[in-house]
N, C-alpha and C positions, 0 to 999 in steps of 0.2 A: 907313632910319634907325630906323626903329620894332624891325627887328629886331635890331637892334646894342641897343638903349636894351633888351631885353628878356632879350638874353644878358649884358648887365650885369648888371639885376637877378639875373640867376640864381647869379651869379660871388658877386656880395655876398650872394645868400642861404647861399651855401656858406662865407663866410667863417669863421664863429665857430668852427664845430667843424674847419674847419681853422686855425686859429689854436690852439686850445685842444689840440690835436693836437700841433702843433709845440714851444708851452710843454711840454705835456708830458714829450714826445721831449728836449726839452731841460734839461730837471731830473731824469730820467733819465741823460740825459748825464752833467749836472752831478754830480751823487750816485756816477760811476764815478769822480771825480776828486779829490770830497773831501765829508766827510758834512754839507757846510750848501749847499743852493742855496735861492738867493733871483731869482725872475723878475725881469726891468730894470722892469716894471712896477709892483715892490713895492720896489723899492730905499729908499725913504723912511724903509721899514716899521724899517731897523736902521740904525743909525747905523755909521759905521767900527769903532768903537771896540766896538759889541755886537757886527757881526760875526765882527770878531777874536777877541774872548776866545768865544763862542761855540765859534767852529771849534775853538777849541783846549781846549775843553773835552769837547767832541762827539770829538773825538780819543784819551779816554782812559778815553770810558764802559765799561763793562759792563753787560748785553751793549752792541752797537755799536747807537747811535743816528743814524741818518741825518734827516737836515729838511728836508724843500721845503717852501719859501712860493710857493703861483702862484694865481692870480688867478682865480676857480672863479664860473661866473652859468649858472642856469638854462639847459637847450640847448645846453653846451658837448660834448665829446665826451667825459665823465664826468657830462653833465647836474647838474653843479654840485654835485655828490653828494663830499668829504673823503674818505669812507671806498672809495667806488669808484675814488678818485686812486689812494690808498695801497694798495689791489689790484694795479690797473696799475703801480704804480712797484715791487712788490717785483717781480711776472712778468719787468721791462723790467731791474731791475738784476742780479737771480736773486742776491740776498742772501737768503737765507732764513736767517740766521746773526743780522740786524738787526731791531732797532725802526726801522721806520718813522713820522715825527709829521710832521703839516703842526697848523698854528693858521687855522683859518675863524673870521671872525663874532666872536673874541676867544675861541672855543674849541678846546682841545689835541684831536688825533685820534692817536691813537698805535695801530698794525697793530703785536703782537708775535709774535715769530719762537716761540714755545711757546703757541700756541691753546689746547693743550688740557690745559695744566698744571693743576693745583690751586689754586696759588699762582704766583702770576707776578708778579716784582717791577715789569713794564710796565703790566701792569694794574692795578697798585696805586699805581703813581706817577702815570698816567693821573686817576686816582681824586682824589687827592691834587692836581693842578693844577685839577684843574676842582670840589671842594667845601671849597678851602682858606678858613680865615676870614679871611681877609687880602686876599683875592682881590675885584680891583675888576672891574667887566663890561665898562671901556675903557679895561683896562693896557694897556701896552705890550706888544707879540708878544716882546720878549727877557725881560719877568721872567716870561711864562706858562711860555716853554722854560726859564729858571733854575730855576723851580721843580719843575717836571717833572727837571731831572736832578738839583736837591739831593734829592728825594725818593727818586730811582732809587738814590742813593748811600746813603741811609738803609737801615742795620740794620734799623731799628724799620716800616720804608715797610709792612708789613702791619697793623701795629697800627693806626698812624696813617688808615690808609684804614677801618679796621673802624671805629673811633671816628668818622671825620667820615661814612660808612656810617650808622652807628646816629643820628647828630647828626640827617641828614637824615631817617631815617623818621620820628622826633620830630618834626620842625617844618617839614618839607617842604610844599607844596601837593601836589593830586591832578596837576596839571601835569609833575610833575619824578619820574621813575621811576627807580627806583636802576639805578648805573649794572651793566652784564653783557656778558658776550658779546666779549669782549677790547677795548672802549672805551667809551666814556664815552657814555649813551646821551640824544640830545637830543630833547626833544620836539617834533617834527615829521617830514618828511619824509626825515632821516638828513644832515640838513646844514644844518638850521638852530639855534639859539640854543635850548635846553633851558630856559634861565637866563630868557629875553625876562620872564614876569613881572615880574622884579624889576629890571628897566631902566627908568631914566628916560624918562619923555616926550622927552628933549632929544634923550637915546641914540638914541631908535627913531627921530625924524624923521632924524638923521645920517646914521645908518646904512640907511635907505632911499636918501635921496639918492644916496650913495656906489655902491648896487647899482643905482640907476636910471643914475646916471653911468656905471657900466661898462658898463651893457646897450646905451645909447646909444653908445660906443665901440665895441664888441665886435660890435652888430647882434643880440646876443640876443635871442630870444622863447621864453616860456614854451611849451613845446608842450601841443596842445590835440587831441592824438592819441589814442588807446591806449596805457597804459603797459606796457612791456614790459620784462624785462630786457636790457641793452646790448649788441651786439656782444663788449665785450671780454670779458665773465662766460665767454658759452659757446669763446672764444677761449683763458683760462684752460683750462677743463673738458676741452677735445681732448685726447686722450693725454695726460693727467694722470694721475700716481701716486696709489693711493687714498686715500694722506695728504692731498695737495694738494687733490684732489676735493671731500675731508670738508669741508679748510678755505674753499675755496671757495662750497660752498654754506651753512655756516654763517655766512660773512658775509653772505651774501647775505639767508639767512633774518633774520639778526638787525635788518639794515638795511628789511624787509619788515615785522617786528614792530613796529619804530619807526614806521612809516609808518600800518599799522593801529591805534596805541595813540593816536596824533596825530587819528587821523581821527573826527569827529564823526558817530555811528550817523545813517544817513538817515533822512526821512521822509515820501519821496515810496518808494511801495510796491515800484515796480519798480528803485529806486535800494536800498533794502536788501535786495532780494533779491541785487543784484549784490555787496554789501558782503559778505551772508553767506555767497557763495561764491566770495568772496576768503579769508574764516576759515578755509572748510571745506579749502582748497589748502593756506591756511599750515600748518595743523595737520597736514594728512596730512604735509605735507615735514617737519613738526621730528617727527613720528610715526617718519620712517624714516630721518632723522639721528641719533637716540636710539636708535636700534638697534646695535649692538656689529658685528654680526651681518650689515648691508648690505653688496649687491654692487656694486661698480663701477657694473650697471645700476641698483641700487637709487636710488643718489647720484644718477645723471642725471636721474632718475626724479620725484627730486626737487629737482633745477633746473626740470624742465617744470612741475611743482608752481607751485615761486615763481614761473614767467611767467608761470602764470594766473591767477595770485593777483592777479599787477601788473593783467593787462589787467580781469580782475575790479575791483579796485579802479579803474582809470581809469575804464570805466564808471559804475561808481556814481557818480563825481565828475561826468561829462558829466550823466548826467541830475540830479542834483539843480543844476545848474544850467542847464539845458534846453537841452545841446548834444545834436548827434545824434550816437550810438555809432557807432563802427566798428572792424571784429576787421582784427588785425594778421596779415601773412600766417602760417598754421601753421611750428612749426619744423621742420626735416628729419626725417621719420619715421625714415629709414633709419639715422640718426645726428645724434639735436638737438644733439650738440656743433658740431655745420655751423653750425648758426643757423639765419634764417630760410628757408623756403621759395621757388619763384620756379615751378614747377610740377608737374605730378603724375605718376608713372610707377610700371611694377610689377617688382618684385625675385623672379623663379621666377614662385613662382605666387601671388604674393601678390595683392589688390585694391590698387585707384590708390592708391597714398601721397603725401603731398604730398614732393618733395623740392629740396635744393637743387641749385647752381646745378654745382656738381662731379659732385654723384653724377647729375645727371639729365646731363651731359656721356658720365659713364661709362654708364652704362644704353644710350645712343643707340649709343656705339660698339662697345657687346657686352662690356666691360668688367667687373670684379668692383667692383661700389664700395665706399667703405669702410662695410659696416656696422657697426655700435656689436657691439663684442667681450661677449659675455656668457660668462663659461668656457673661454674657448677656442672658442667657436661664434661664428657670429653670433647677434645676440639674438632675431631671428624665429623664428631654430630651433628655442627652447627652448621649456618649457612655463610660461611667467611670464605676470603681470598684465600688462608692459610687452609682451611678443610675441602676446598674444590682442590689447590696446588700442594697440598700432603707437606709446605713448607719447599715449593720447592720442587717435591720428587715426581712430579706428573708432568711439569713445563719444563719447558729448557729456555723459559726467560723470565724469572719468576721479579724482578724489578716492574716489568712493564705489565705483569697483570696486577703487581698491588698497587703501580700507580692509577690503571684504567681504573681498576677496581673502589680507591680514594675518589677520582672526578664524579663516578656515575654517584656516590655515595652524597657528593656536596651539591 
């Protein structure tokens, strides 16, 4: 009995992020079939009548706007994170032609299909739903997407955004950072309420309730781990075009930025040392995303960047609250678009690498595995910062030799 009661438990600890999994998968779905899903669990959220006119407004956008509503709590298998949904759902639809938008928290997240435009009318209608004056903190989810698409359809949607842009440097708090980076930037951990200041007391007890509600539904827990970047990031990253790579990790950075601009400098000694070399990771990765000029390995380079930035920053978080740290397994030397590690082995003649669970399959059976492409080589062949530090697995300060490494280069 006790062991049956115990593989219970384990069934139910697994449930969330397989639930959250399957929502997902399934708005996904939904999104192949027409550009509005709504999870059964948010059904509430539109009434018949918004749905329909919705759809049929979403039908005639430019560019194409797709919307999921799904139900997003801390520990999901997007860790509750809007902007990492909207990742996963453009990879899972392979619309790259669309605006992607979900609404969290009563705020618009919109993923545009032109990252790296100058001007992007998504980013400006984005803009435009989340600092319009009109705009209440507990509208309803169909006038935030109304408004987002009468923007989108506005001539003027760039003006209009520079104006309520300048509005807010004017009379903004230090809380609320303009928004960049192709959405709307919130002040917190990249998924929560930017706006929270200026919510009523009434708002904020609601709206706990409601996330305590789901957590309890759901089996949610905050995790009290190492933060790391998710499966799906480096799942993206694999044999990605260098297009996609860029954008990849500029989401990612952006979403890492927010999380450090959130975060309150520590003051427990050994807690801001971990904080400052979370900065000194972020920095070196938007160092060599700001380069025209990065390779393929550069990008990866700087994904392992953002994961130690994460695990960085989770640290600081354990100890100023006096948990004990712990380092999350290394990512695959041989190719961190693998993910993480699982054990150590040697490719030629190299020293032990941590690798994963494929390449150390291939290594055992004499196999070529796949390593990370640099030129047309593999990337230990070369003579880079990343093939001297294996990414990482040979230094224990792998920021400060890709920076040394950039100077002696310029």
């Amino acid at each position: 009995m006790p062991r049956r009661l115990l593989l219970a438990l384990v069934l139910l600890a697994l449930l969330p992020a397989t639930a959250a999994a399957q929502e997902i998968g399934a708005a996904a779905t939904g999104l192949g079939q027409g550009p509005l899903h709504v999870d059964p669990s948010l059904r509430s959220a539109l009434t018949d009548q918004e749905r329909t006119d919705l759809a049929a407004r979403l039908a005639n956008t430019k560019p194409p706007v797709l919307v999921a509503l799904v139900p997003l709590v801390s520990g999901d298998s997007v860790d509750g994170k809007p902007r990492q949904l909207l990742t996963v759902l453009r990879r899972r639809t392979g619309r790259d032609d669309a605006a992607i938008v979900t609404v969290h928290d009563n705020i618009l997240y919109a993923d545009t299909p032109t990252p790296t435009a100058e001007e992007d009318p998504v980013r400006a209608a984005a803009t435009v739903a989340l600092l319009a004056e009109d705009r209440e903190y507990d509208e309803r989810i169909a006038t935030t997407l109304n408004r987002f698409l009468d923007a989108l359809a506005d001539p003027d949607v760039f003006k209009e955004a520079e104006a309520l842009r300048d509005r807010q440097d004017q009379d903004s708090a230090p809380s609320r950072p303009a928004t960049s980076g192709g959405t709307e930037r919130a002040d917190d951990d990249g998924d929560g309420v930017g706006l929270a200041p200026f919510i009523s007391l009434a708002i904020i007890v609601v709206v706990g309730l409601l996330v305590l509600t789901l957590r309890r539904r759901r089996g949610a827990r905050p995790g009290s781990g190492p933060l790391v970047l998710p499966d799906h990031v480096f799942e993206a990253a694999h044999g990605a075009r260098r297009r996609e790579l860029r954008q990849t990790v500029e989401r990612e950075l952006t979403d890492l930025a927010d999380q450090l601009d959130a975060e309150p400098v520590p003051r427990e000694a050994r807690a801001q040392e971990q904080y400052q070399r979370a900065l000194d990771a972020r920095d070196t990765a938007g160092r060599l995303l700001a380069d025209e000029d990065a390779t393929d390995a550069d990008l990866v380079g700087a994904l392992v960047l953002e994961d130690l930035a994460q695990t960085a920053l989770g640290h600081a978080r354990a100890l100023t609250h006096g948990r004990p740290i712990t380092d999350p397994a290394p990512l695959c030397a041989l190719n961190p678009t693998h993910g993480r590690s699982v054990d150590t082995g040697r490719w030629g003649a190299s020293p032990k690498l941590p690798v994963c669970k494929a390449c150390r399959r291939d290594l055992r059976a004499k196999h070529a595995p796949d390593v990370l492409d640099d030129g047309g080589r593999p990337y230990l062949e070369r003579d880079t910062v990343w093939a001297r530090t294996a990414f990482g697995a040979l230094v224990s300060d792998l920021p400060t030799e890709v920076v040394r490494d950039r100077v002696e280069r310029e």
